[in-house]
N, CA, C and O atoms as a GROMACS GRO file, in nm:
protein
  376
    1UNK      N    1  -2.738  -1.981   2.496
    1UNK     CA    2  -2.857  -1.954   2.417
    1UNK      C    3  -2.829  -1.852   2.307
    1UNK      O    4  -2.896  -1.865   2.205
    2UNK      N    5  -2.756  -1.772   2.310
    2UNK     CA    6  -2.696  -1.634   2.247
    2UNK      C    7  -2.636  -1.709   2.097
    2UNK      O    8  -2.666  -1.673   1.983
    3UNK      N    9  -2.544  -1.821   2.135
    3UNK     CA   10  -2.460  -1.908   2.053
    3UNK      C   11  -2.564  -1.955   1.940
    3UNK      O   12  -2.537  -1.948   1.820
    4UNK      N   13  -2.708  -2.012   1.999
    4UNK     CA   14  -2.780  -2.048   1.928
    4UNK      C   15  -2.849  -1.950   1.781
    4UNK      O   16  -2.838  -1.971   1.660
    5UNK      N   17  -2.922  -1.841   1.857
    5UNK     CA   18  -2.925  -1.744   1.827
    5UNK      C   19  -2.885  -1.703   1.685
    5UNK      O   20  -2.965  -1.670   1.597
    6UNK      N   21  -2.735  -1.710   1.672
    6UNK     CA   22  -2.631  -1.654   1.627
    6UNK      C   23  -2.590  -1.766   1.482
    6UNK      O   24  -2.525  -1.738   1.382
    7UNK      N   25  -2.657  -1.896   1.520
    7UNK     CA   26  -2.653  -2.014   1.460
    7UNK      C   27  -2.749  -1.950   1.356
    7UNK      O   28  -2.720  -1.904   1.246
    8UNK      N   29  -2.870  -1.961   1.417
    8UNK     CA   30  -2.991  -1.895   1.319
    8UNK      C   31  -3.004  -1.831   1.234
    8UNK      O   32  -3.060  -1.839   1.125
    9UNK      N   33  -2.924  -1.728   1.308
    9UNK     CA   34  -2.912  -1.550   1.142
    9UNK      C   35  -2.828  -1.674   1.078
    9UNK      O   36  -2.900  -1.740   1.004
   10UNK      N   37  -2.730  -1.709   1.085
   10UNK     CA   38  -2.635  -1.734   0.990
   10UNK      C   39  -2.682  -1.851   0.883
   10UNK      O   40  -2.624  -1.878   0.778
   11UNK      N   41  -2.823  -1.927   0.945
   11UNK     CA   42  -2.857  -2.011   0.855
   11UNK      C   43  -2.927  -1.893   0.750
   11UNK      O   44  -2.912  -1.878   0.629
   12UNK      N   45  -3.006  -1.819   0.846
   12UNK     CA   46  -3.115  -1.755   0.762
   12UNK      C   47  -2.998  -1.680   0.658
   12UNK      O   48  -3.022  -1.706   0.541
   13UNK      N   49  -2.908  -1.616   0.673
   13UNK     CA   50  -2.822  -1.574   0.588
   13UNK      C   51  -2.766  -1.659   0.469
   13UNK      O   52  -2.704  -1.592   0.387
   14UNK      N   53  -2.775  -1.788   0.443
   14UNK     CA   54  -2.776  -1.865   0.403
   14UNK      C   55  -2.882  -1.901   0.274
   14UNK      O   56  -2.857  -1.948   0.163
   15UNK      N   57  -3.004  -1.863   0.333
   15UNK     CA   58  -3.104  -1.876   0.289
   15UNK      C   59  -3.152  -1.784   0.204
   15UNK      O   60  -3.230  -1.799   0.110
   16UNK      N   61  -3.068  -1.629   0.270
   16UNK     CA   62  -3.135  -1.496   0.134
   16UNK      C   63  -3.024  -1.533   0.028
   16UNK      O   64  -3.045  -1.516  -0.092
   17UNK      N   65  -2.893  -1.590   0.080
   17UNK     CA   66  -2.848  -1.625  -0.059
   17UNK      C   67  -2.903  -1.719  -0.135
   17UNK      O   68  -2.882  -1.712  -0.256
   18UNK      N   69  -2.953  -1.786  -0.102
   18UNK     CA   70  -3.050  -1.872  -0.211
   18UNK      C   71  -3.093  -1.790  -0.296
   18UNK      O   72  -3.077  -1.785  -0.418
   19UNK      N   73  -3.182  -1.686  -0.183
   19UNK     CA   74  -3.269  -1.650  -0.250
   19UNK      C   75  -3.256  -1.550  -0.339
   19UNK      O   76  -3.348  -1.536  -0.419
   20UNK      N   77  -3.139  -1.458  -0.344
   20UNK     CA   78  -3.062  -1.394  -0.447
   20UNK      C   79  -3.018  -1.473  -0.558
   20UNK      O   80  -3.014  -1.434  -0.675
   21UNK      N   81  -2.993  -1.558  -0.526
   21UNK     CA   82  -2.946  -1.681  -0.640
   21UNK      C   83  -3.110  -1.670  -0.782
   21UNK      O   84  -3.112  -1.645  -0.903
   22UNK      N   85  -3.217  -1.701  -0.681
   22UNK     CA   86  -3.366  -1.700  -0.766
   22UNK      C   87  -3.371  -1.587  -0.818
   22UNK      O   88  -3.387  -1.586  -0.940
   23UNK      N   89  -3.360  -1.476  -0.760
   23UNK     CA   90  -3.370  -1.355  -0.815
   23UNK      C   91  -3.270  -1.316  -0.969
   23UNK      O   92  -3.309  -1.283  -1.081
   24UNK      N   93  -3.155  -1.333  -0.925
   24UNK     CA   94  -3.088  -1.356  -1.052
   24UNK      C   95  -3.089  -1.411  -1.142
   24UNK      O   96  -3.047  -1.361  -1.246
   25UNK      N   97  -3.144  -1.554  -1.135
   25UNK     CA   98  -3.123  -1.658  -1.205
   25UNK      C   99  -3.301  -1.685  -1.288
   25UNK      O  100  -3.303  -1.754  -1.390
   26UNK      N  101  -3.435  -1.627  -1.234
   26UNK     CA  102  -3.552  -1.676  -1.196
   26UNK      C  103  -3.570  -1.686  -1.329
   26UNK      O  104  -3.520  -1.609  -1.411
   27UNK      N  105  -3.663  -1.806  -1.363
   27UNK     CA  106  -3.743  -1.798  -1.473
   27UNK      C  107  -3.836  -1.716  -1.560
   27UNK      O  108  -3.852  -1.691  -1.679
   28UNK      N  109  -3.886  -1.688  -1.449
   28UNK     CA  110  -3.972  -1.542  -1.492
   28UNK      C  111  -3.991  -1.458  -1.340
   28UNK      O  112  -3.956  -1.478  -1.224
   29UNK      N  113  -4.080  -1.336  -1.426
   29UNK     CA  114  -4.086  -1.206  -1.309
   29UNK      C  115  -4.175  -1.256  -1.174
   29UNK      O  116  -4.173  -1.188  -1.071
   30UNK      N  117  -4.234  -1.351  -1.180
   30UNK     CA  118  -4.312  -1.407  -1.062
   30UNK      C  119  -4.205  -1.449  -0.965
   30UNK      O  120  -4.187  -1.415  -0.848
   31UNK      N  121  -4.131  -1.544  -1.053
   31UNK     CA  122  -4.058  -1.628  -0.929
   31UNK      C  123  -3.970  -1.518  -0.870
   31UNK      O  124  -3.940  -1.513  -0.750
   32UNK      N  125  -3.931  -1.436  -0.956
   32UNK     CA  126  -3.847  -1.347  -0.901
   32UNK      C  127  -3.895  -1.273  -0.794
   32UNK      O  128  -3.819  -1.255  -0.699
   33UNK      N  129  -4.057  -1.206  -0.791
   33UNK     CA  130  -4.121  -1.113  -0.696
   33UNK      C  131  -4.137  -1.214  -0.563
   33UNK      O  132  -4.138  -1.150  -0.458
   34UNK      N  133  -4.152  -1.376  -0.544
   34UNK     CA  134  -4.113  -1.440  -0.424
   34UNK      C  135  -4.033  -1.459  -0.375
   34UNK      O  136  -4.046  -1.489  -0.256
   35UNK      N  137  -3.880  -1.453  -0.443
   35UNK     CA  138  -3.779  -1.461  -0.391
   35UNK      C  139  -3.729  -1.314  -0.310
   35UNK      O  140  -3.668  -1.296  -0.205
   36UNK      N  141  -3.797  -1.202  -0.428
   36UNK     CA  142  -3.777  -1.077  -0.287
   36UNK      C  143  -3.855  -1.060  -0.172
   36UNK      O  144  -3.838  -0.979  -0.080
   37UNK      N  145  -3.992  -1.191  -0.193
   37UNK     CA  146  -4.038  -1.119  -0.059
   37UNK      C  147  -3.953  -1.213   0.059
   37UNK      O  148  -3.941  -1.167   0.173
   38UNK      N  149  -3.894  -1.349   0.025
   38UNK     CA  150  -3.836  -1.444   0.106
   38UNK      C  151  -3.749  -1.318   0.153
   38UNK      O  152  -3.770  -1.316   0.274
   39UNK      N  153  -3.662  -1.213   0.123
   39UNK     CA  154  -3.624  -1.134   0.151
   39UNK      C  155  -3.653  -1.033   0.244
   39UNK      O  156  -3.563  -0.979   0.308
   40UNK      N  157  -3.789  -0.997   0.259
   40UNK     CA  158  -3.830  -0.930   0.358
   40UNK      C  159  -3.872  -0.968   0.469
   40UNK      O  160  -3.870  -0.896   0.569
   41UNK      N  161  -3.927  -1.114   0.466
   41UNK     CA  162  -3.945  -1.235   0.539
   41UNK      C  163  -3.842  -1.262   0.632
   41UNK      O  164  -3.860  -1.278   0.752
   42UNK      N  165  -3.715  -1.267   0.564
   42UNK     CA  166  -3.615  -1.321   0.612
   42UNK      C  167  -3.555  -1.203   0.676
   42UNK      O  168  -3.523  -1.227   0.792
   43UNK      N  169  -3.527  -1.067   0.631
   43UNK     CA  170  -3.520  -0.980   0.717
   43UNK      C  171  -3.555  -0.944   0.827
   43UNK      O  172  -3.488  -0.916   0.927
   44UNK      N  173  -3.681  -0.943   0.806
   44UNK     CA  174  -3.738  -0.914   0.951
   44UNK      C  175  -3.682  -1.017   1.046
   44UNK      O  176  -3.623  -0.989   1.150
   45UNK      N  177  -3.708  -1.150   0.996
   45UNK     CA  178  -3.684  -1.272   1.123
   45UNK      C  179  -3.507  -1.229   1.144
   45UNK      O  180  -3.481  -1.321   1.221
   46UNK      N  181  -3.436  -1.189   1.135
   46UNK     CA  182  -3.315  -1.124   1.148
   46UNK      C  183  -3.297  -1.047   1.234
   46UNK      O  184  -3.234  -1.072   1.337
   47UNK      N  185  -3.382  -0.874   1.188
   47UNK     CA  186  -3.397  -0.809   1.270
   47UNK      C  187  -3.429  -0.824   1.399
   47UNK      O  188  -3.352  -0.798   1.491
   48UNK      N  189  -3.567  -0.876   1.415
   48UNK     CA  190  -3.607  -0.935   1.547
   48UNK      C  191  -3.531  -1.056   1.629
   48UNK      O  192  -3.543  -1.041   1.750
   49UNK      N  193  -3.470  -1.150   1.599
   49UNK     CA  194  -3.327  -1.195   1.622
   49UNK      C  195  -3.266  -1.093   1.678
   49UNK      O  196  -3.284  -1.087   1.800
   50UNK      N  197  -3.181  -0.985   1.616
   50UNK     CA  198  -3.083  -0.906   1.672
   50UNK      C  199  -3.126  -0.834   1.769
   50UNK      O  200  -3.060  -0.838   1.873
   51UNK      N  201  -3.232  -0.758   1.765
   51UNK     CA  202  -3.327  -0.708   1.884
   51UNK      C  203  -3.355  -0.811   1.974
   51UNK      O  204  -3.329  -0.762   2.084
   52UNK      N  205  -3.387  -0.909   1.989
   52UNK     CA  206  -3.380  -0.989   2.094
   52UNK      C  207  -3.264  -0.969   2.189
   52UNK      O  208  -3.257  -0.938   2.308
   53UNK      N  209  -3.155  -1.003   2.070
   53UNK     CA  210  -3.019  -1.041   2.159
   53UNK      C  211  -2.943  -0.887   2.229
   53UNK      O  212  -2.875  -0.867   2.329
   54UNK      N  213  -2.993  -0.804   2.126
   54UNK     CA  214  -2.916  -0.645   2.188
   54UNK      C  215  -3.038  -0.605   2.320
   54UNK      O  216  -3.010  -0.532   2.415
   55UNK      N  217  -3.174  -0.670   2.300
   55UNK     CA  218  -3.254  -0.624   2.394
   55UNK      C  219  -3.274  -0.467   2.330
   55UNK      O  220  -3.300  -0.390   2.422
   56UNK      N  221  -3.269  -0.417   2.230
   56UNK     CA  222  -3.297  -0.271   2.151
   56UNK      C  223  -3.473  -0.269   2.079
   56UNK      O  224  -3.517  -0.308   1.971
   57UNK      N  225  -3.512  -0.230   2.153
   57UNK     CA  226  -3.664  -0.204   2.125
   57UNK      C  227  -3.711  -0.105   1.957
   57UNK      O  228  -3.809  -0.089   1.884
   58UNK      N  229  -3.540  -0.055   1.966
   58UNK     CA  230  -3.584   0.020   1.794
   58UNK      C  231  -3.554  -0.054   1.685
   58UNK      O  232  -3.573  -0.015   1.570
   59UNK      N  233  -3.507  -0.164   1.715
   59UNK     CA  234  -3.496  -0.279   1.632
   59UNK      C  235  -3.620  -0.339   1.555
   59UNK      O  236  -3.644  -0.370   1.438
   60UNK      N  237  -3.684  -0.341   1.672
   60UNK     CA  238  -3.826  -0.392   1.651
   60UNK      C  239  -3.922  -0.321   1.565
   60UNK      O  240  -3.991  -0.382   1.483
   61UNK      N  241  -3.929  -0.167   1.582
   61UNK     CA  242  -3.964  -0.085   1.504
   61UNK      C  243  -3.920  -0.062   1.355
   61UNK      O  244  -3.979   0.000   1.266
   62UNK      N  245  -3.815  -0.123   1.353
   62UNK     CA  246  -3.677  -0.130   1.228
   62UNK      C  247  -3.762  -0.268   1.130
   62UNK      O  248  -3.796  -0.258   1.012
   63UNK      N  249  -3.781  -0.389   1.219
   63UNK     CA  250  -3.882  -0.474   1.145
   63UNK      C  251  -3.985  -0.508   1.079
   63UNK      O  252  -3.995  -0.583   0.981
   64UNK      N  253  -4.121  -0.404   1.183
   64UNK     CA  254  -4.172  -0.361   1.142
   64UNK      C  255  -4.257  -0.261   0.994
   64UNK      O  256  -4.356  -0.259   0.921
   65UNK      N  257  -4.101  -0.179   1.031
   65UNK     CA  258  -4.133  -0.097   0.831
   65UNK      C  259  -4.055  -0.221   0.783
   65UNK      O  260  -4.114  -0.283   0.694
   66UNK      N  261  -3.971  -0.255   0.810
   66UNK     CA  262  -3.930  -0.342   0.674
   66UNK      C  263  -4.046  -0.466   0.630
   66UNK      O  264  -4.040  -0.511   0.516
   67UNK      N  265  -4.162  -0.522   0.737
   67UNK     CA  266  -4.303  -0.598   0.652
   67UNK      C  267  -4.364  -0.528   0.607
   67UNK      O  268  -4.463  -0.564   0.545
   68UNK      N  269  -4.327  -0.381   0.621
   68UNK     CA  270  -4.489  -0.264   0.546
   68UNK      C  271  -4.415  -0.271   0.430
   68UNK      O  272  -4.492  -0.266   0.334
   69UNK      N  273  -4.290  -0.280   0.394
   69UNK     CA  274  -4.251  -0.214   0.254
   69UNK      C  275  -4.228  -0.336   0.193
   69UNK      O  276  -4.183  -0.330   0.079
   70UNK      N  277  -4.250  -0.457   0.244
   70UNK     CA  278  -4.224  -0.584   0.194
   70UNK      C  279  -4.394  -0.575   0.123
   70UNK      O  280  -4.432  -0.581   0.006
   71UNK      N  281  -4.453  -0.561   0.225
   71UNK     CA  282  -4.587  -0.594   0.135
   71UNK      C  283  -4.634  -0.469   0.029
   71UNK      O  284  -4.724  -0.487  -0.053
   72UNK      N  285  -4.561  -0.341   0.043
   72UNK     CA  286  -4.628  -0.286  -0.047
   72UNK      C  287  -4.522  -0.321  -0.184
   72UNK      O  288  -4.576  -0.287  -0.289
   73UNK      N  289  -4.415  -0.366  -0.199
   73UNK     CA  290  -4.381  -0.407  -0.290
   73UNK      C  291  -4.462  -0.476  -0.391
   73UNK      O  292  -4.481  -0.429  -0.503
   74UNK      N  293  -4.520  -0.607  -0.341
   74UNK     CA  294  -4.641  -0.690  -0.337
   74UNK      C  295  -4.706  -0.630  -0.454
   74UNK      O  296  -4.717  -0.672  -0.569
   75UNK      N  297  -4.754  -0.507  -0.388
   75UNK     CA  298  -4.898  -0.439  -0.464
   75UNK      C  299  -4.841  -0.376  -0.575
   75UNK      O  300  -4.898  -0.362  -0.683
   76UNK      N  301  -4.694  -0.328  -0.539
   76UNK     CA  302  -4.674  -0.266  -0.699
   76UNK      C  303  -4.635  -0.375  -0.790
   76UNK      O  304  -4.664  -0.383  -0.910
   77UNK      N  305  -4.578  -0.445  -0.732
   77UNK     CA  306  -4.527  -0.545  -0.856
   77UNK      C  307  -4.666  -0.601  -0.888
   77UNK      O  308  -4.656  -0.623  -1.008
   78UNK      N  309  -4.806  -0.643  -0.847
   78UNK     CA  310  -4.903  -0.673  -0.855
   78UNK      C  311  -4.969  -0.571  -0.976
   78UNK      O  312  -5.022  -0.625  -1.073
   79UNK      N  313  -4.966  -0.450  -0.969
   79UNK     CA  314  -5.010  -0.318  -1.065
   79UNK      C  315  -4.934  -0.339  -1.206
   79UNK      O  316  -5.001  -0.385  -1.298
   80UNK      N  317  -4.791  -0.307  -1.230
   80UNK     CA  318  -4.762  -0.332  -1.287
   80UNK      C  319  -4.741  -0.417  -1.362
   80UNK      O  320  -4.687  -0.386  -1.468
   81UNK      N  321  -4.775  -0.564  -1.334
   81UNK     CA  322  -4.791  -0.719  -1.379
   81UNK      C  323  -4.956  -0.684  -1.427
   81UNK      O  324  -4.956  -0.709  -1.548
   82UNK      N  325  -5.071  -0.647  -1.396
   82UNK     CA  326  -5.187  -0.586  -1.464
   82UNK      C  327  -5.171  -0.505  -1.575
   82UNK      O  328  -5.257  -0.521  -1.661
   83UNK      N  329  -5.077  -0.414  -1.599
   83UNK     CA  330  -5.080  -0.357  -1.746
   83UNK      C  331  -5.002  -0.453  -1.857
   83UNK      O  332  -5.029  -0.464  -1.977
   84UNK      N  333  -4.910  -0.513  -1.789
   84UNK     CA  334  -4.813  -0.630  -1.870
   84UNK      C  335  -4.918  -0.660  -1.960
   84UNK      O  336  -4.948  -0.603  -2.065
   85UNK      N  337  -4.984  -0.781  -1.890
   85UNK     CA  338  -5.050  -0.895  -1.916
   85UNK      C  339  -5.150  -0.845  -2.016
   85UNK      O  340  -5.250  -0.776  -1.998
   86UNK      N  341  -5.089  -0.906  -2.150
   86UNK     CA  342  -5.253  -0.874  -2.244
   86UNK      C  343  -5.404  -0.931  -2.231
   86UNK      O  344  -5.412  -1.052  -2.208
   87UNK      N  345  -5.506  -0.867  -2.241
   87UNK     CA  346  -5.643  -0.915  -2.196
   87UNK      C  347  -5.614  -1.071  -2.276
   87UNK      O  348  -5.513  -1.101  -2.341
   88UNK      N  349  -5.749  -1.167  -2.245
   88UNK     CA  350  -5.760  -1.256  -2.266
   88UNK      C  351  -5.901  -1.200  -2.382
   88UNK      O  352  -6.001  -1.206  -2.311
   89UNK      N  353  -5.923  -1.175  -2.453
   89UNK     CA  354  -6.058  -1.164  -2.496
   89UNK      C  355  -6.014  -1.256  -2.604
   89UNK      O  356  -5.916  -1.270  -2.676
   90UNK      N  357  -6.151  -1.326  -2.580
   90UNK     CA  358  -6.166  -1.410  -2.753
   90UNK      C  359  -6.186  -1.354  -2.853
   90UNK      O  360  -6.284  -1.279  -2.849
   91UNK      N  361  -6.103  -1.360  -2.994
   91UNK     CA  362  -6.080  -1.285  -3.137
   91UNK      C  363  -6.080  -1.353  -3.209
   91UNK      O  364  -5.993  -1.342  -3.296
   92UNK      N  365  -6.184  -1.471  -3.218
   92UNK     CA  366  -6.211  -1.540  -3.317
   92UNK      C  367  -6.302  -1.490  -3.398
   92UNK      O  368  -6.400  -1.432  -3.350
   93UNK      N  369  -6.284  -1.506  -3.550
   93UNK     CA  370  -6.363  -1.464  -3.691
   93UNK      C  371  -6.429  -1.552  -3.713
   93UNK      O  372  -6.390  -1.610  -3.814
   94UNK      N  373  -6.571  -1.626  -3.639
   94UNK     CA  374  -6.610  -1.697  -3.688
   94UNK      C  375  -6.729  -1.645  -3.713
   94UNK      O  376  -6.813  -1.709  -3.776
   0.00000   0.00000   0.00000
């Protein structure tokens, strides 16, 4: 079962390289802010993986902050994408 396990990270490892790939490569700053959260996503499911298999309960705690700081990323990149973006107001001279 351990073997299996072990199968898993290595796909999921697989998978943040993708997702570094988007990040580098992304079209714009959006696609890029999903590909880091696939990152925190994918971390955690890692972490908790390895805590499983070590049976280490601070692992778990280790996962934990890493979804709090995944989502507050979220909100800043969310803030700062609000001052970007120029208003929409209509400026027609008619």
């Amino acid at each position: 079962m351990n073997v299996l396990y072990i199968c898993v990270i290595i796909v999921l490892l697989f998978c943040l390289a993708g997702g570094l790939y988007r990040v580098l490569v992304g079209p714009d700053n959006s696609n890029r802010m999903l590909a880091s959260q696939l990152f925190g996503t994918i971390g955690v499911t890692i972490v908790v993986l390895l805590a499983f298999l070590q049976a280490n309960e601070l692992l778990i705690n280790l996962a934990l902050v890493i979804a709090l700081l995944a989502s507050i990323t979220v909100v800043a990149f969310l803030k700062l994408a609000e001052h970007a973006i120029p208003s929409s107001k209509n400026t027609d001279n008619n």
